[in-house]
N, C-alpha and C positions, 0 to 999 in steps of 0.2 A: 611600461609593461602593464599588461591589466593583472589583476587579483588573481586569476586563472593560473598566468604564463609565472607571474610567482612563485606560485605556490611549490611546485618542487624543484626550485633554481638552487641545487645547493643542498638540498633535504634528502636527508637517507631514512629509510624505515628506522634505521639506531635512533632516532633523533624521539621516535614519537614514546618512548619506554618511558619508565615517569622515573625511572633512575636515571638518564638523559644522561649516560656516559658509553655502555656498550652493552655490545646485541647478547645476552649471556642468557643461557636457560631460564625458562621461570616455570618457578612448580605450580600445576595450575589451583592447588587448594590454595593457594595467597591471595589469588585474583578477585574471589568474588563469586556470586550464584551461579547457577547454571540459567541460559536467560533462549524462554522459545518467544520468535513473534511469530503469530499466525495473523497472517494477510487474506482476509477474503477479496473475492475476485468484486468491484459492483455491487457490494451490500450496502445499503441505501443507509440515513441515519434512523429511520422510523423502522426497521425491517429485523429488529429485534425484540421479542416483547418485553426487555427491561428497558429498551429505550420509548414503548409506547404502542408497540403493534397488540393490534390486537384480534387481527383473522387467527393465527396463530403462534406457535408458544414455542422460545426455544430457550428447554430448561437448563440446559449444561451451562451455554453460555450467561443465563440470568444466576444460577451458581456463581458462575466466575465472577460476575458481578458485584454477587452477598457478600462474597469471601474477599471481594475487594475492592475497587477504587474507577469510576463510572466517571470518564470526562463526557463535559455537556459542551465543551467550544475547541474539541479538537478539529485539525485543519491534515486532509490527503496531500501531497507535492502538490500537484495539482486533477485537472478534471479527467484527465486517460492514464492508459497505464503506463507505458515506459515512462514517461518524465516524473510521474509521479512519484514510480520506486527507483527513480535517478535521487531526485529529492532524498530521497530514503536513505539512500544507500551513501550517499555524498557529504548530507550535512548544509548541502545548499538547497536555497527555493529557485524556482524556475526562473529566474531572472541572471543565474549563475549558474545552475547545475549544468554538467556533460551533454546531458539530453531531455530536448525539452517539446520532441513532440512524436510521435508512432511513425520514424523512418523505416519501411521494409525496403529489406536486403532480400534478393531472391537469390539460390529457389525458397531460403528459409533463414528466417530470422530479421533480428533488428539493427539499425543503426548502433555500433557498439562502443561501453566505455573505453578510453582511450587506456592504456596504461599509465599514463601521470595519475589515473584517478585515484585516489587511496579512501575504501571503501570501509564500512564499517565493519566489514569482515577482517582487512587487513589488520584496521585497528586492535580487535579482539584476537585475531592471534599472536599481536605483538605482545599481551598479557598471557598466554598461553595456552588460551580458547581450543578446543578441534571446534570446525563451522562445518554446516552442512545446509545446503538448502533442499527443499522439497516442494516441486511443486510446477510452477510456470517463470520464467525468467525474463524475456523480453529488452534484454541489456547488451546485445551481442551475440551473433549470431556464431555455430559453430567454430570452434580454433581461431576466431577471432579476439583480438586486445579484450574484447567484452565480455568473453565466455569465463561462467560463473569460475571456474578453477584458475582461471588468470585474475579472479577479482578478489582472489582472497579466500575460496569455500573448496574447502577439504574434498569433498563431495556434491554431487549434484546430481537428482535425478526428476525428470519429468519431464516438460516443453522447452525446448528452450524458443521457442517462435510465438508469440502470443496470436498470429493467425491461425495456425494450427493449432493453437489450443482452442479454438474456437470449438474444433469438436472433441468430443467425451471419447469416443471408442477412435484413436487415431490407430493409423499404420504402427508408428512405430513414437518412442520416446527415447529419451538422452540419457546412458548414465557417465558422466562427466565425457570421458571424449568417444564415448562407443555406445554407437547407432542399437539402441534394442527393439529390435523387430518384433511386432504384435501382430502374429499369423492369425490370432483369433479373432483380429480385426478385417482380415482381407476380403477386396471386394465389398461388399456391402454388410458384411458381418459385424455382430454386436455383442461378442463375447466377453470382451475385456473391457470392463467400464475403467480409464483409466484414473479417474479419484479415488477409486479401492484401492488397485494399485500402488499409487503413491502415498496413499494413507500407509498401507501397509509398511510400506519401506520405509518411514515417517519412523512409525513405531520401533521396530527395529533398528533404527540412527540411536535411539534413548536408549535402547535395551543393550547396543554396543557400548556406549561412552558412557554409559551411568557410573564409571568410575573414575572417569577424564570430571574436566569441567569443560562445558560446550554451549557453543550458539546455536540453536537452531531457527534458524529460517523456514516460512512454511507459506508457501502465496498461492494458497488454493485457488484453483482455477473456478471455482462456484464462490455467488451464483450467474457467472458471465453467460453472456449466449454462448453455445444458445442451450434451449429451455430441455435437456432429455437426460432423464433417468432411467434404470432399469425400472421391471414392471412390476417387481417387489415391492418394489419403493412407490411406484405409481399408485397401484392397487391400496394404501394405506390412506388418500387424498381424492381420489376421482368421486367425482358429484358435489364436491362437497365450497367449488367455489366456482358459483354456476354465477350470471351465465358464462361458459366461455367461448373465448373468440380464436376459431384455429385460426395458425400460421401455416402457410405454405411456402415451405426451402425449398432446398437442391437439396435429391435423396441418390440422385445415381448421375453418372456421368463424369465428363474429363476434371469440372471442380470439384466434385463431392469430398468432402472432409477437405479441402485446401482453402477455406476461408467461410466461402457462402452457412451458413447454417441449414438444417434438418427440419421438415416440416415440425408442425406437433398441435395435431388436436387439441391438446388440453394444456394450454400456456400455463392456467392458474394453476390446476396441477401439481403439474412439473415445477414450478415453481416453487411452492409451497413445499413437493417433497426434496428438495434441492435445498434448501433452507436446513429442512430435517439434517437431511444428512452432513450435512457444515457443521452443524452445531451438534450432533451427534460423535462426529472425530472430534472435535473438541472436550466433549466430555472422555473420549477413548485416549484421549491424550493425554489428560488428569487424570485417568485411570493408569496410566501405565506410570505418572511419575511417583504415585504413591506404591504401585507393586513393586518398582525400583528400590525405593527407600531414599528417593531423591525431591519429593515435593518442598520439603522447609526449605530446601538451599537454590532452589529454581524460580527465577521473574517468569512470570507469562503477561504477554502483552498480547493484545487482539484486537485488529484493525481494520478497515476497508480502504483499497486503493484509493475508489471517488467513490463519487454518488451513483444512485441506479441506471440501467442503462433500458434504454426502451426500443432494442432490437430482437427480431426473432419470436418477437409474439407479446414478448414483456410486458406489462400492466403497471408498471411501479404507482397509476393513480387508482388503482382499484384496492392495492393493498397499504394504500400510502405510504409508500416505502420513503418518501421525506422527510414523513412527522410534520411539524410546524412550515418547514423548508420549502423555499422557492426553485425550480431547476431541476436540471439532471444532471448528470455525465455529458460532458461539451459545454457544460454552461458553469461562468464562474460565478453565477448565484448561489445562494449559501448552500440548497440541495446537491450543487454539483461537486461540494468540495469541504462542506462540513462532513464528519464519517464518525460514527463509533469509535470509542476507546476505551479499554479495559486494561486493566493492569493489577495482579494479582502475586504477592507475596505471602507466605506464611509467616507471620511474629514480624513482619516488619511493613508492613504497607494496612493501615487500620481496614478490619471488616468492612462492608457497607456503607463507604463512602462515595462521597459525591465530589466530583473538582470543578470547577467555571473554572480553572486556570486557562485563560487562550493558548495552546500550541499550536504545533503542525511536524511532519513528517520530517524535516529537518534539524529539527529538537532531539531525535533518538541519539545521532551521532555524540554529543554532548552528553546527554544524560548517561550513556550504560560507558561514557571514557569518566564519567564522576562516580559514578558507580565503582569502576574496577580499576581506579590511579591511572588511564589512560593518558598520556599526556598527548595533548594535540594543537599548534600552532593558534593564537588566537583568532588570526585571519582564514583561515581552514574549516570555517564553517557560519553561514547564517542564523545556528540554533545556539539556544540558551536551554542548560539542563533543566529539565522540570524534576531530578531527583529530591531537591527542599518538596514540592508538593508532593510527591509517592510517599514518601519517609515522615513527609510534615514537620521537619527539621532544619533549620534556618532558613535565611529570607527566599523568597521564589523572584527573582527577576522577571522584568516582565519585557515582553517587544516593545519597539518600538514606533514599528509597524511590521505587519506581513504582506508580503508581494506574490503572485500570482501570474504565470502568461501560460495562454495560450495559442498554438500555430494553426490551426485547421478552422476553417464558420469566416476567414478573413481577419483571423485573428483580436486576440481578446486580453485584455489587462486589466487585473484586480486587486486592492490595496486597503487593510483592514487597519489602522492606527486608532486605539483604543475602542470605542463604540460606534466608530465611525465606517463605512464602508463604501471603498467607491469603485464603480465598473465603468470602462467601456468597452462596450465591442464595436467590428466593423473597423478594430485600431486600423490596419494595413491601408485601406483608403481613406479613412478620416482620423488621423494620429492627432489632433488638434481639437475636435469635437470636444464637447465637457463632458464632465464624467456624471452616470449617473451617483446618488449618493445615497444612501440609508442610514438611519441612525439605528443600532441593530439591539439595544438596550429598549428600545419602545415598540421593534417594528423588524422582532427577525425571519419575519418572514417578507422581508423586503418587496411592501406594498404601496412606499408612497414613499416616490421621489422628491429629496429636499432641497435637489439642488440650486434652485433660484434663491433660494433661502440664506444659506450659509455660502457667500461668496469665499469669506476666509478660509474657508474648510477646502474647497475645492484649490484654493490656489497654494495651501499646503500640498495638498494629492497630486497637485502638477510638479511641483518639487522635489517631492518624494521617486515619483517616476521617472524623474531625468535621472537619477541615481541610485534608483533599483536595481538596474541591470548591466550586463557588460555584453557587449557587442560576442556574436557566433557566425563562425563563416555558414557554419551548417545548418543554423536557426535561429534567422537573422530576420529580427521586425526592422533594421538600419538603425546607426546609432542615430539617437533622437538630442 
């Protein structure tokens, strides 16, 4: 049986309580903080000016930053979205997780988690958690196995399609199983920007449960394509990052708003006020947990899916949205798949720190089940807690390596063991090619291939990949 078909042969939710005898209430002040992660959609690792941008400035989250703990070698699932908030949400890297590449399901939605999945939502309300997400989903398309209320979250409201989240003022959004119709979007209308929106109802998840203990989930659909804000927010940026280069969408017609993207004059723009506004709810979000009177007892975590994405007008090399970083979005070079991280406690996570701890998006599962006495099966996940580094309280374990696939370019595999970094792409026709290699401690901006150099290195990375992964009917490089 593989690692997968295991894992719930026999396993009842009772099993994961860290009293590990039976399913009895737990009151949720025992458990632990109240814990938000906010997900941006494609924010690049340069695209914050506490990580180095410097066209412009986003204060809230450089805040969040002072007041807390700034990793410099965090790691997305991987380079797109569903697999990567599979990764997220599973505890495994793409070599194991449910879903590991952007399947649509028509007329809406994605390839969905199966029910054996036990998600990090499950986990946390087996501690007593209410979960809620807000935002974009991409895990399962309506009433399916995958849909957010069958994976564990109390509530859900916004995309659950990440095609259609593609545009800002859609028809209509999801609140958990009932279709909400946005008439002030109909036809070509652009009344209802829907990131307000879900902002709003965001705010409101906190201001309900501020007396629960709660997860919040939060995978803002910005700043993904495509590039369009209101003109409020335009008006505050236009001229001022010239030259630009318009895009020309689909503004009317049988696809409009069902994938394609919306023209837009002014990429940089829109861009830059898209930024704003990200990091602007962010700050409103910090805002409301102190009007609560819930800020000391709340983690806030803040992430990016992958790297920046260069559809719809996108620029990410005008505003260096990589930093030092090689790649984008689709590419397992460090740009595509290194991302921000932030992580923010009061009285327990030191001001103004910094981590090189190596993680990645499969580490959260681990970390907030050490956090809150979670107990979870050893084989049940590819991450190791980083809570020793948040708290700076006993030892930090480290990988032993980190694994990476991609299904879409002809497919792609990437494997990070200490400072070492190896790619290939082009796997599916040439699974056998050598891998390229960077030493990422001299050269992370992976400029000078070593691999003729270090033969022993590579033939480590060959052995590593024969047992990174476990074979998928549904995304399936063949077992190797």
């Amino acid at each position: 049986m593989t690692k997968l078909s295991l894992l719930f042969t026999g396993i009842t939710i009772c099993l994961y309580l860290s009293t590990g005898s039976s399913c009895k209430p737990i009151s949720p002040r025992e458990k632990g903080p109240n814990i938000i992660f906010i997900l941006a959609d494609d924010l690049g690792y340069g695209d914050l000016s506490c990580y180095g941008q410097q066209k412009f400035q986003t204060p809230h989250l450089d805040k969040l930053a002072a007041e807390g703990m700034l990793f410099t070698q965090h790691y997305a699932g991987t380079t797109v979205c569903a697999p990567s908030r599979s990764a997220l949400m599973t505890g495994f890297h793409t070599g194991h997780t449910f879903i590991r590449g952007n399947k649509e399901v028509q007329p809406e939605g994605q390839h969905p988690l199966p029910d054996s999945a036990f998600t990090l939502a499950e986990m946390l309300k087996t501690r007593g958690y209410v979960t809620g997400a807000f935002g974009k989903w991409g895990l399962g398309f309506p009433g399916s196995e995958g849909d957010p209320n069958r994976q564990g979250f109390d509530e859900f409201l916004g995309y659950n399609c990440q095609r259609l989240a593609h545009s800002y003022y859609p028809r209509h959004l999801w609140h958990n199983q009932k279709k909400v119709e946005l008439p002030q979007n109909a036809g070509t209308g652009k009344n209802l920007y829907a990131p307000d929106y879900i902002h709003r109802k965001t705010l409101d998840f906190i201001e309900k449960n501020k007396d629960t203990t709660f997860f919040l989930f939060v995978p803002n659909v910005i700043p993904h394509a495509e590039l369009v804000t209101p003109d409020s927010l335009m008006s505050k940026f236009r001229g001022k990052f010239l030259p630009e280069k318009p895009f020309e969408g689909t503004d009317e017609g049988e696809n409009y708003r069902n994938g394609p993207y919306a023209s837009q004059a002014e990429p940089h723009a829109a861009f830059a006020a898209m930024i704003y506004l990200l990091d602007k709810q962010v700050g409103e979000i910090m805002a409301k947990l102190k009007e609560t009177g819930i800020d000391d007892n709340t983690l806030v975590i803040f992430s990016s899916d992958n790297g920046p994405h260069l559809e719809a007008g996108a620029d990410p090399d005008y505003f260096d949205s990589n930093g030092p970083l090689k790649g984008y979005k689709r590419d397992l070079y460090e740009g595509g798949i290194r991302v921000p991280m932030i992580a923010r406690w009061p009285g327990k996570i030191l001001p103004g720190t910094t981590a090189d701890h190596v993680s990645a998006f499969w580490d959260l599962m681990p970390t907030l089940a050490d956090l809150t006495n979670a107990t979870i099966p050893d084989y049940y996940t590819d991450g190791i807690s980083y809570l020793p580094t948040l708290l700076r309280q006993g030892k930090q374990r480290q990988h032993r390596y980190l694994y990476w696939e991609f299904h879409e370019k002809s497919g792609r595999v990437a494997i990070r063991k200490g400072n070492w970094k190896a790619i290939k792409y082009d796997y599916l026709n040439q699974p056998e090619a050598p891998f390229e290699l960077y030493d990422l401690k001299q050269d992370e901006g992976e400029t000078q291939n070593l691999a003729a150099n270090f033969p022993e290195v590579l033939a480590e990375m060959e052995k590593i990949l024969k047992k990174a992964r476990t074979d998928s009917e549904i995304f399936n490089f063949g077992a190797r």
